[in-house]
C-alpha positions as CSV (number, residue, x, y, z in Angstrom):
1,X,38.1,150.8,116.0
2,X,37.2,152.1,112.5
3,X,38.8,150.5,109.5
4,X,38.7,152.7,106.2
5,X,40.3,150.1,104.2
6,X,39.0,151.0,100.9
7,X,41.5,153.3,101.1
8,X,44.0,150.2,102.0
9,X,46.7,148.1,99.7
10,X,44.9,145.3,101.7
11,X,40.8,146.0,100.9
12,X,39.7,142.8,99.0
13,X,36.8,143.9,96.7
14,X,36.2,140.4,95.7
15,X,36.0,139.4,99.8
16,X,33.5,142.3,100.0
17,X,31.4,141.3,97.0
18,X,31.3,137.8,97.8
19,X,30.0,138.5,101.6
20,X,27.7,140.9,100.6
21,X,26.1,138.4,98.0
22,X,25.7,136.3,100.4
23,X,24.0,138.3,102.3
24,X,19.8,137.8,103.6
25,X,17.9,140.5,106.0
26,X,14.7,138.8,107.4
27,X,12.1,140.5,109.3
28,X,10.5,138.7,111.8
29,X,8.3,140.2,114.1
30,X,9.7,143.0,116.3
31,X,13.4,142.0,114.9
32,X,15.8,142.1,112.0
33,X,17.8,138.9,111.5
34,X,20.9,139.3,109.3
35,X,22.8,135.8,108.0
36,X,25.8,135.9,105.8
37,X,29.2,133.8,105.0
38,X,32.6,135.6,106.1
39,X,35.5,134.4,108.1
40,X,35.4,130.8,107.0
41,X,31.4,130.6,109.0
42,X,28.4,131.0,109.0
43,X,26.9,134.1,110.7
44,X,23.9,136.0,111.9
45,X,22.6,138.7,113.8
46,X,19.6,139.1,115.2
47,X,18.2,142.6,116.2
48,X,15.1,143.6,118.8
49,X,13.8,146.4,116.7
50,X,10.6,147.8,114.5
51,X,12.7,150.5,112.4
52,X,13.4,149.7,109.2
53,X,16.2,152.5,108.6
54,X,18.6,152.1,111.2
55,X,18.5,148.5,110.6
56,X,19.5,149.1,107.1
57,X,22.2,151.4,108.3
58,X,23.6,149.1,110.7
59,X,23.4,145.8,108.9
60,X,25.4,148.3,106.3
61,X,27.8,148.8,108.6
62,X,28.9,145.5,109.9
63,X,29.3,143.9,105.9
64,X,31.5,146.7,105.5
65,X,33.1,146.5,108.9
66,X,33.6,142.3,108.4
67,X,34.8,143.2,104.7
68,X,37.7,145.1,105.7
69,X,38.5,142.6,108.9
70,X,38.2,139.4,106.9
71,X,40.5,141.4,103.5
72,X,43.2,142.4,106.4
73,X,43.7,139.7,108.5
74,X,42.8,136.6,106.9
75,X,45.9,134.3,106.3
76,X,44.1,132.9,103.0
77,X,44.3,135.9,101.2
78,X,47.8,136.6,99.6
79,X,46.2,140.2,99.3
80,X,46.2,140.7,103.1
81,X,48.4,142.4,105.8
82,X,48.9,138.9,107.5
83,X,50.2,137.0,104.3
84,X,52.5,140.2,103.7
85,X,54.0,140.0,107.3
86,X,54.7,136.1,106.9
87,X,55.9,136.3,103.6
88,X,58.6,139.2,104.6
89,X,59.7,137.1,107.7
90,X,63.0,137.4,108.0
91,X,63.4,139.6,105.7
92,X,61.8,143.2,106.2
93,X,59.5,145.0,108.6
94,X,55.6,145.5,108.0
95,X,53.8,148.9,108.4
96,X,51.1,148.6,110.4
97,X,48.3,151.2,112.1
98,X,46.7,151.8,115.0
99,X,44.0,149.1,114.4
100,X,46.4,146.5,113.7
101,X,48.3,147.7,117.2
102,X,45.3,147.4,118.9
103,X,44.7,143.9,117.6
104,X,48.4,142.7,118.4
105,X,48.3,144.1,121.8
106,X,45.1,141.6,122.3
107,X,47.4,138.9,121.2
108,X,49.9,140.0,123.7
109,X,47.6,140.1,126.5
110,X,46.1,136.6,125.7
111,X,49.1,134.8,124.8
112,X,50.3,136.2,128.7
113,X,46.6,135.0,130.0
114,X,47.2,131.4,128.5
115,X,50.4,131.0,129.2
116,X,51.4,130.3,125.8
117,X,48.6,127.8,124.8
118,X,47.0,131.0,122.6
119,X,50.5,132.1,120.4
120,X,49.4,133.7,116.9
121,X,52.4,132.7,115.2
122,X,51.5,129.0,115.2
123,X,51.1,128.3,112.2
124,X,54.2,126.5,111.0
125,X,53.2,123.6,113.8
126,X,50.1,124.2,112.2
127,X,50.8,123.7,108.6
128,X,52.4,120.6,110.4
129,X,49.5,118.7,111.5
130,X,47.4,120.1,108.7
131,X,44.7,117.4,109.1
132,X,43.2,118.2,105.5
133,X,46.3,118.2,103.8
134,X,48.4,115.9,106.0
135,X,46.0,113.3,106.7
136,X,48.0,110.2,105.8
137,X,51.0,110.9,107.7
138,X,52.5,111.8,111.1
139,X,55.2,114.6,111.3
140,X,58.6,113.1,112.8
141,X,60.0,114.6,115.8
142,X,62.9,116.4,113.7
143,X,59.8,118.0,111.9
144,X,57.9,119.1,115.2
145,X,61.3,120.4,116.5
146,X,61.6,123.1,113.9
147,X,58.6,123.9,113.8
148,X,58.5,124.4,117.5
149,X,61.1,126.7,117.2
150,X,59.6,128.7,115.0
151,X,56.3,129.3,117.2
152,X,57.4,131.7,119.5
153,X,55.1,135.0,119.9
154,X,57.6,136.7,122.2
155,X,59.8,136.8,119.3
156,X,58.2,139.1,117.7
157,X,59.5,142.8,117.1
158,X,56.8,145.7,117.0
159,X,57.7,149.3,117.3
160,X,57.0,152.6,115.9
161,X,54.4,151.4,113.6
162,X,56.2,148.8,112.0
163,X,56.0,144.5,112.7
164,X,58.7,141.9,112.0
165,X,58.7,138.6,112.0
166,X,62.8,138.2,112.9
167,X,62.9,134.6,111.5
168,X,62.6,133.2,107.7
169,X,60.2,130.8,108.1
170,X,57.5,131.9,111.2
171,X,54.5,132.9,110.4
172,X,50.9,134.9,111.7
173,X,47.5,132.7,112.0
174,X,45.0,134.6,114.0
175,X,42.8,131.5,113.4
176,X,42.1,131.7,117.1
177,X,40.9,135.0,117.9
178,X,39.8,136.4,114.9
179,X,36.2,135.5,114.6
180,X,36.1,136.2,118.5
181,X,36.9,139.4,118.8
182,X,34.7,140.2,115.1
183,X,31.9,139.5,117.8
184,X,33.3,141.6,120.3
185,X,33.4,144.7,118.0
186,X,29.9,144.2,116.2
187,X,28.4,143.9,119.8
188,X,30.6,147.3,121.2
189,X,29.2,149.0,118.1
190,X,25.6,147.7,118.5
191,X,25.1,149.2,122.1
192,X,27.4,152.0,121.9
193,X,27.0,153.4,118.5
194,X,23.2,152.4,117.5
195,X,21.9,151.9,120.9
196,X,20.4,148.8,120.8
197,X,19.1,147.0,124.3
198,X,18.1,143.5,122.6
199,X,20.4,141.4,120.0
200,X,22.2,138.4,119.4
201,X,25.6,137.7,117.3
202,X,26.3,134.4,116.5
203,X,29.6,133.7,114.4
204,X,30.1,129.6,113.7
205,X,29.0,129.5,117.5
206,X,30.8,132.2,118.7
207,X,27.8,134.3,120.5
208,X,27.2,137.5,122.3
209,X,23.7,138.1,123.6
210,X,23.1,141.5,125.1
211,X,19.6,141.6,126.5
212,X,16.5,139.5,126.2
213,X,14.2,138.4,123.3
214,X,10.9,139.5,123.7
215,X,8.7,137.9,126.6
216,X,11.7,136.0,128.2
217,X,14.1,136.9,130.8
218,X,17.4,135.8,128.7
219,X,18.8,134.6,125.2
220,X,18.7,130.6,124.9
221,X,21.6,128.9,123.2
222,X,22.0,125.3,122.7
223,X,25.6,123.7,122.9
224,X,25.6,121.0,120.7
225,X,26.1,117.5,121.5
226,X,29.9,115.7,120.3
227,X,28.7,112.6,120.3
228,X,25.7,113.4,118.6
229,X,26.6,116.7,116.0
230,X,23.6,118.5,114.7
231,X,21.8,118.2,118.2
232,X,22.5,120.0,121.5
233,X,23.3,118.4,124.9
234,X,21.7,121.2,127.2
235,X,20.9,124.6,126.9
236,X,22.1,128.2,128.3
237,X,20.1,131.1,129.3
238,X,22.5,133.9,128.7
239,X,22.0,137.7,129.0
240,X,25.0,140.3,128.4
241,X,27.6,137.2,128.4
242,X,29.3,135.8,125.6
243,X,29.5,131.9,124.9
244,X,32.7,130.1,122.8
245,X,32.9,126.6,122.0
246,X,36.0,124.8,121.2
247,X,36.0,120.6,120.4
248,X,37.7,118.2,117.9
249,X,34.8,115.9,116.9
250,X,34.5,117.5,113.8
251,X,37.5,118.1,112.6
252,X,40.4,115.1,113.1
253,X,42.6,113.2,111.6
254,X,42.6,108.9,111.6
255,X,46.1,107.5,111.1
256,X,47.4,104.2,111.0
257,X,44.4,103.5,113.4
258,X,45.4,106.7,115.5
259,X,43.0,109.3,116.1
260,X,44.3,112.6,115.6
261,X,43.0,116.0,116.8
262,X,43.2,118.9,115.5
263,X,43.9,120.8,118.6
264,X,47.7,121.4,118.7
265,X,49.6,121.8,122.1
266,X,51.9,124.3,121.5
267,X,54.2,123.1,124.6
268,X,54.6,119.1,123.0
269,X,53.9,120.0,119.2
270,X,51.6,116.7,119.5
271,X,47.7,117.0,119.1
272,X,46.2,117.2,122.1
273,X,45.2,113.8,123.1
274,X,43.1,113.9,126.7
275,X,39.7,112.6,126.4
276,X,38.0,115.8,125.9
277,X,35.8,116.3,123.2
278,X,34.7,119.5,123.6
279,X,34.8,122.6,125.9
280,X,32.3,125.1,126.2
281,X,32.6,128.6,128.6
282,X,30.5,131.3,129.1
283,X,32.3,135.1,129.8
284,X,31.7,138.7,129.5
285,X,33.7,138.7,125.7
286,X,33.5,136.4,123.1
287,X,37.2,136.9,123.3
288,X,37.8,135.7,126.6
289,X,35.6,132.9,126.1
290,X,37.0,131.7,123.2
291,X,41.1,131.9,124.6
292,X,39.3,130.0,127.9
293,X,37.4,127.1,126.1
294,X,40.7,126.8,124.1
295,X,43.0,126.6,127.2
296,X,40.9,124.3,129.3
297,X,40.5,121.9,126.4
298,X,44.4,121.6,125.9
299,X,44.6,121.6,129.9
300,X,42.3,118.8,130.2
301,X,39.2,118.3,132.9
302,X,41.1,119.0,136.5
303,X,43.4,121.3,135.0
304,X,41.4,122.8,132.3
305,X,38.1,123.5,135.1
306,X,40.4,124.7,137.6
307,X,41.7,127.6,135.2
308,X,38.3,128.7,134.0
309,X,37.3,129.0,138.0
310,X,40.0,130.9,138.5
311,X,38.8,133.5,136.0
312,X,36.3,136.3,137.7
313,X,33.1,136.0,136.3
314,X,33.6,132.9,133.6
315,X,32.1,129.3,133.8
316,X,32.5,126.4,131.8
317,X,32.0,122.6,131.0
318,X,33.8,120.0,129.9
319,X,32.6,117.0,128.0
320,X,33.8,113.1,127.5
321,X,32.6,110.0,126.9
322,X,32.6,108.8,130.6
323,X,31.3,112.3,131.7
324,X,31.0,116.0,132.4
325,X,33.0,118.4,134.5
326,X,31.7,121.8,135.2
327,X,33.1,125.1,137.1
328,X,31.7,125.8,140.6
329,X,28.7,127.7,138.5
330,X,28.0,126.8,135.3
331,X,24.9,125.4,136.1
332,X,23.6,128.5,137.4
333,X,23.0,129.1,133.4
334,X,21.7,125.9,132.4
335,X,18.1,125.4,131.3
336,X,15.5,122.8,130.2
């Protein structure tokens, strides 16, 4: 996937400028850490390597590279291809490329693989249960009804380069694979184009690690505590896996003594409201991870452990006040 978006309606000069300010490259010995803002997070990359140039070149690449992702496909941008797509719905068709194709078809294949929990045109139950800007009130069921029915992925029309949104009113938030599958690509371009053995990409706890750090035998990543935010409850050894978080400690809602997540279940249009505080999976994409810890968090611990066992290769946890459920595996990963 190659985005020459300079060349694009939709490039953001001002998104590119402020990520690149942002920007730090540290040396450390025998690596190259990159940290910069973009896609709402905070995010770094860490590089096993002594040259100086190809660093350069590569940490080049991926501000460019998030740039042009974060200008096309962030809803918050009026400038961008998703705002123009939800602000024709219902009204005219969208051009899109072979990049954007490539990203919808992901959405296809995930919203099929969750059964609907992962649906990219959510955001009008969303805007709903906004818990920033709706914090003193509860949608009525009249409310949630509409907005249901405007959350339906399958009703969207894409053909011969061109994407509709068929109703006035639905609308795109890619909110939930977006930052995911940013980690996905910088990690296929890390090993494919520049070759690199040893590295780790962490996007607001979104993380591939590909390799080892020097004098150990995997990556260590600490999954942080719910109950106690800022400090971790165990830690993963992880090598050529990806690791995705998904919780609502941090971000909720308290009405009329109610507490309020901001989790939606797309199937009641309610926050989801199980006892789980926080789900954490380890897979073979950030991607996959992500739509998993996601899906078993709605689901719930019986439900939600059970799904992540029955994906090939995946493990996961699941975390409450009165306890933790794991897959058949997970603690094959765990470490001191």
């Amino acid at each position: 996937m190659v985005l020459k978006q300079k060349e694009s309606k939709y490039f953001n000069f001002e998104v590119e400028k402020r990520i690149r300010d942002s920007a730090e490259i540290v040396s450390e010995k025998f690596a190259k850490v990159l940290s910069f803002k973009a896609l709402g997070t905070n995010c770094k990359i860490k590089i096993i390597t002594n040259s100086n140039n190809i660093s350069s070149e590569y940490f080049n690449d991926v501000l460019y590279w998030i740039s042009c992702f974060e200008s096309r496909y962030s809803r918050f941008l009026e400038s961008s291809l998703i705002c123009e797509i939800n602000n024709q719905a219902g009204k005219n068709k969208v051009e899109i490329n072979e990049e954007d194709e490539t990203l919808f078809k992901l959405c296809d294949e995930m919203h099929f693989f969750s059964r609907g929990v992962f649906d990219p045109s959510s955001l009008p139950i969303l805007k709903l249960w906004d818990y920033k800007n709706n914090s003193s009130k509860v949608p009525d069921d009249d409310q949630i009804k509409i907005a249901l029915e405007k959350t339906n992925w399958r009703k969207v029309e894409r053909s011969n380069g061109l994407f509709f949104l068929p109703e006035e009113g639905m609308s795109l938030d890619l909110g939930g694979i977006g930052k995911e599958y940013a980690v996905d690509y910088i990690a296929q371009i890390s090993i494919q184009k520049y070759n690199f053995e040893n590295f780790i990409i962490n996007f607001g706890q979104d993380i591939y690690a590909h390799g080892k750090p020097p004098n150990k035998p995997a990556w260590h990543i600490g999954l942080e505590d719910p109950f106690n935010p800022g400090q971790c409850w165990t830690g993963l050894a992880i090598s050529n896996n990806s690791v995705a978080s998904s919780g609502d400690y941090l971000r909720y809602s308290i009405i009329d003594g109610k507490r309020y997540s901001h989790i939606i279940n797309l199937q009641t249009g309610y926050p989801v409201d199980n006892n789980c505080r926080s789900s954490s999976v380890v897979a073979k994409s950030c991607t996959m991870a992500g739509i998993l810890s996601t899906v078993s968090f709605v689901k719930g611990f019986k439900d939600g452990i059970n799904f992540i066992d029955a994906f090939f290769g995946s493990e996961g946890c699941l975390l409450s006040k009165t306890g933790k459920f794991k897959s058949k595996q997970f603690d094959q990963y765990v470490v001191n």
